[in-house]
N, C-alpha and C positions, 0 to 999 in steps of 0.2 A: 923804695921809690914811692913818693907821694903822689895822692890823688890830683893833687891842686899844683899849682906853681906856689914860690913861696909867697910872693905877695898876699896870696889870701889867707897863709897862717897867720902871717904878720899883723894882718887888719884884724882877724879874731881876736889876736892874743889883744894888740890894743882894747878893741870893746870889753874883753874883760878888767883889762887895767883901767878903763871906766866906770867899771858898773862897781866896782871895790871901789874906788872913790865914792860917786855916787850914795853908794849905801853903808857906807863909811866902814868897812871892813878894812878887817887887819891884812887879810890876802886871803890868798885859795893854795891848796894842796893839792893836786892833780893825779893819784899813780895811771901804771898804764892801763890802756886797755879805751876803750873806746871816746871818752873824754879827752882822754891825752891824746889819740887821735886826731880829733876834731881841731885842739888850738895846735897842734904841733905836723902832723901827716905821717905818725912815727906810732907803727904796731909791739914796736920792739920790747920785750921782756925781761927783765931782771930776774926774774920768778922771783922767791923767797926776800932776795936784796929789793931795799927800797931805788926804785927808781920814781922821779918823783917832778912834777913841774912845778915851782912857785910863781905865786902872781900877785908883787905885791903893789899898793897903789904907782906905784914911780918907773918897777922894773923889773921882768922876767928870767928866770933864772931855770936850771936842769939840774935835779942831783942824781948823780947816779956813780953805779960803783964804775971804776976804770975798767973795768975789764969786759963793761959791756958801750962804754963810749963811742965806737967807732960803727954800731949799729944800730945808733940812732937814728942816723941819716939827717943831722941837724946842721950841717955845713952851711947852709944857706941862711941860716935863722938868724941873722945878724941883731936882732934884738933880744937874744937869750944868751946866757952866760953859761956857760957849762961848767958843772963842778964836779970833778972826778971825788968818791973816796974809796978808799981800800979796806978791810978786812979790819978791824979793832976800831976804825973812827965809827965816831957818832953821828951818820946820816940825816938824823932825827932835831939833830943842834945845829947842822948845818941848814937845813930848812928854817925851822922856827928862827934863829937869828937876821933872817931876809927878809923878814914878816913886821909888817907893822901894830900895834896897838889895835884890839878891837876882836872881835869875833871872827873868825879866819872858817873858811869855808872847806868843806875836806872831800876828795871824790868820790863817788860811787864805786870804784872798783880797788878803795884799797882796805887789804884786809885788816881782821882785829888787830895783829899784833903790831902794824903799823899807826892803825888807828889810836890804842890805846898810847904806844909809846907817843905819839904826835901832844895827845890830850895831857901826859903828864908833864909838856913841855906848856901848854898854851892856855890861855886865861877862858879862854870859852870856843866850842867849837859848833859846826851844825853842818849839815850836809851842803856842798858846793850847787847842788841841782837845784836847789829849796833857796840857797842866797842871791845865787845870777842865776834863775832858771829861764829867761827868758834869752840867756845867752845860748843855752841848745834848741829852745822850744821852737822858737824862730828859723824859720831855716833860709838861705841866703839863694842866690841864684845859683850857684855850682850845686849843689844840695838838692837845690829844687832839681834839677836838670838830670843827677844820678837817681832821684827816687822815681821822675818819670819813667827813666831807662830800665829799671827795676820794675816798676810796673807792668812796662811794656813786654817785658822777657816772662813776668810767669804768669801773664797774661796767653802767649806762646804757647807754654806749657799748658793751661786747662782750658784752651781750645783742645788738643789732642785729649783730654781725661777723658771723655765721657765714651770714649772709643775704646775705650778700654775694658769697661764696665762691660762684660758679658759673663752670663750664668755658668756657673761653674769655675770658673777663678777665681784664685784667692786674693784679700787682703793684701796678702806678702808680693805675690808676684804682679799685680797691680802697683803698690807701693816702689816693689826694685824699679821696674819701669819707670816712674813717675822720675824716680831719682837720677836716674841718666838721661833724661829728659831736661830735667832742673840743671845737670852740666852743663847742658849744651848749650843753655842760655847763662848761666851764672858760673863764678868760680866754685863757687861752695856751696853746698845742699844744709839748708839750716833746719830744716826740719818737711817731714812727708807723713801726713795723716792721711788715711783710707777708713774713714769706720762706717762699717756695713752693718745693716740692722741694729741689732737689738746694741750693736757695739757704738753708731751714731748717738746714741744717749751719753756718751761718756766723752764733753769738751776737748779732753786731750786726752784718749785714745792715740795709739799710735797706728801699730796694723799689727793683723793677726793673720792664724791659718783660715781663720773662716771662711767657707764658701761661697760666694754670692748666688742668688735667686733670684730671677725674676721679678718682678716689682720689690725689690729690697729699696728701701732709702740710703744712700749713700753721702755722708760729709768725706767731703774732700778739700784738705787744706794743705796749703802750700807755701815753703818760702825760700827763698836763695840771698848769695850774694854776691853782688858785685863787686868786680879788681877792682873798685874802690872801697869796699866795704860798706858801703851802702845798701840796704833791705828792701824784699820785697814781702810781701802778704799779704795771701788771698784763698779766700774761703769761698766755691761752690756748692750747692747739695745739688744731687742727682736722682736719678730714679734707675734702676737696672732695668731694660727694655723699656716697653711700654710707659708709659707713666699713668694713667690709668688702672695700672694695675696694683699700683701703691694701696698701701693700709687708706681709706677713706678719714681716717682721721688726722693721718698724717698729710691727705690734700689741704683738709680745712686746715690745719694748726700753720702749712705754708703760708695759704693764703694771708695770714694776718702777721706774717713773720715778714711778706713783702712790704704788706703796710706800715709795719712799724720801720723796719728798712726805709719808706719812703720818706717817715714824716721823720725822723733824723736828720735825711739829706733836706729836706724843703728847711728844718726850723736851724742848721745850721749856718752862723750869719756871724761876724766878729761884733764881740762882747757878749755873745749867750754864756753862760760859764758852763762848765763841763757837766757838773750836776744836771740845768735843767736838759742842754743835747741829751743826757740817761734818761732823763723823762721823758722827752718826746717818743722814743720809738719802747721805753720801759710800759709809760700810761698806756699803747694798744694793745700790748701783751695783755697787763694784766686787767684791762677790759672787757679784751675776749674768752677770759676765764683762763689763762696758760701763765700767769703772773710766776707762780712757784715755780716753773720749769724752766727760767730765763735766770740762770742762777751765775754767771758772771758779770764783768762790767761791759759798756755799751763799748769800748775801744780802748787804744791806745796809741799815746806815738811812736814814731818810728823815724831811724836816722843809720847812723852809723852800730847801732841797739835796734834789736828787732823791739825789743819793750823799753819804752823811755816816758819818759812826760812831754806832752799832758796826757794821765789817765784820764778819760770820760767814763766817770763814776757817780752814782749815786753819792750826793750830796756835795761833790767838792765844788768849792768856792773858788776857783781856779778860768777866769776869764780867759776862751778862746781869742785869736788876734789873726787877722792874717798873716799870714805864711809858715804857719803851724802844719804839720804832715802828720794825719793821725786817722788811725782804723774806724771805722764804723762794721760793727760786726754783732746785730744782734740775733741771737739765738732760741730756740725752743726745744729742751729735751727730755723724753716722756722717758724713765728709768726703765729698763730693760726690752723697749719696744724699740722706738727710733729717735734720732735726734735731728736736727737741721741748723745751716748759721746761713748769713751769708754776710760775705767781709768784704769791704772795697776800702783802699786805702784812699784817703782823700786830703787836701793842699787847701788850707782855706783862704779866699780870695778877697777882695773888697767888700764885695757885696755876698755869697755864699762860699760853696766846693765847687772845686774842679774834681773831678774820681779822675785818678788814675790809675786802676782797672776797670776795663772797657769789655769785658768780658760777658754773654748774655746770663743773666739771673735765673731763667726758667729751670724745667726739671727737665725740659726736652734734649734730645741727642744732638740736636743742630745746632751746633753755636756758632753762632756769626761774633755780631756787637750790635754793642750796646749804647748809643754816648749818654743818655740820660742819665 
């Protein structure tokens, strides 16, 4: 069952059958897995068999072996050709002969041994995301509508975290919680970070036995997914009780961790590129003397892939647009004391973001919202 009605694969697959004209490509290579999603509404697996979408300037095609045809769910796709093959044909010739002249574009999610056999067929290849990237980067009104809904749900979920957090529980059983919590709004739990004290220092920490304390600092990140396969993700820090009672240097290192958090969201705006948005919230980090402990990228997008393009990285050259959906998440972690993020996914607009997570940013136990 697809997210959409067909109409709206229909229109994607067209805009990719433009943007290969457009940019004069030979076509694109598709395997599954969340690209193939996006133009087709179809999760379905081949494993090891190439299964495989072509798009070439004029017309759409499917390769896949027969015996996995009828789970595709592609009945409705009236502009796609389906091509069964069996066990000794060449998958690989069946693709590239569909294909026009030119640099042909290849997915993200198919493996080496598909990739190479593709390359010894084709005059020159590069990644599908990097040729039309503005055909996922972009994201459409049903898009827009599932990553609100997404928001909205683990949003749900870290109003209830901070209730959690009491002295003498662990990590783990904070964490299981989290994740039946994540069901009850999403289908799927894609990931449950709990890291407490000196374990907050470590980005992707998962969760441990450790115990919590009293004024511990606590990251808590979160994310699910929706019967549409659509993502959420969201990053609060906390404080266990009090907050006040936190490390004193870990109040200060907050304080300038919201700032940088602020001046991200104020200098995001369409056409800032991705590099300087890293600078805006990177430049108060490392102003306030914490430059070195901000050791990943300022965000990421997000869609039907919890990680897609556009990265918001230092130095890329890669121009923000409206209706781009992507993380602002910058962080400060002091190695083996604490760490802090705070993540809002955000949708950019005309004129700036919209966040959609509406979730309060403080260390305090009370979470209301937030709309700013």
């Amino acid at each position: 069952m697809t997210a959409f009605n067909s109409d709206v694969y229909i229109e994607r697959r067209a805009k990719a059958g433009e943007l290969v004209k457009q940019r004069g490509l030979g076509g694109l290579v598709i395997g599954t897995g969340a690209e193939f999603a996006y133009l087709t509404g179809s999760w379905a697996s081949s494993h090891e068999r190439l299964t495989a979408l072509v798009i070439a300037p004029d017309a759409a095609a499917v390769i896949a072996p027969v015996t996995d045809i009828q789970s595709l769910g592609l009945e409705d796709a009236s502009d796609v050709n389906v091509v069964g093959w069996r066990d000794g044909d060449n998958p690989y010739k069946l693709a590239a002969e569909r294909l026009s002249q030119g640099t042909v574009g290849l997915g993200s999610s198919l493996t080496a041994d598909h990739v190479f056999a593709l390359q010894a067929l084709l005059p020159e290849t590069e990644l599908a995301a990097d040729a039309v990237a503005d055909l996922f980067m972009v994201k459409d009104a049903e898009e827009v509508a599932q990553l609100s809904a997404a928001g909205e749900a683990i949003d749900r979920v870290h109003e209830r975290a901070a209730e959690l957090l009491k002295p003498g529980r662990t990590e783990r059983e904070i964490a299981e919680e989290l994740h039946a919590m994540i069901l009850q709004e999403h289908e799927r739990v894609e990931f449950v970070i709990v890291g407490s004290g000196p374990n907050g220092s470590n980005p992707h920490h998962d969760f441990s036995a450790r115990v919590l304390q009293e004024g511990d600092p606590v990251v808590v990140d979160l994310g699910g997914a929706l019967p549409s396969g659509y993502q959420s993700d969201c990053t609060r820090t906390h404080v266990v009780g009090d907050p006040a009672r936190a490390p004193q240097d870990f109040l200060d290192a907050y304080a300038v961790l919201e700032r940088a958090f602020q001046a991200a969201c104020d200098a995001a705006r369409p056409g800032i590129t991705a590099g300087e948005l890293d600078a805006a919230a990177r430049d108060v980090i490392t102003e306030a003397g914490y430059g070195e402990y901000f050791t990943h990228r300022l965000g990421h997008g997000i869609g039907l892939s919890g990680h897609e393009q556009p990265f918001i990285i230092a130095g890329s050259d890669v121009v923000l647009r409206e209706g781009m959906a992507f993380s602002i998440e910058p962080g400060i972690y002091k190695p083996g004391e604490w760490g802090m993020r705070i993540e809002d996914i955000v949708r950019m607009t005309a004129d700036g973001i919209e966040p959609l997570n509406r979730t309060r940013r403080d260390l305090g136990h009370d979470l209301g919202h937030d709309n700013a």
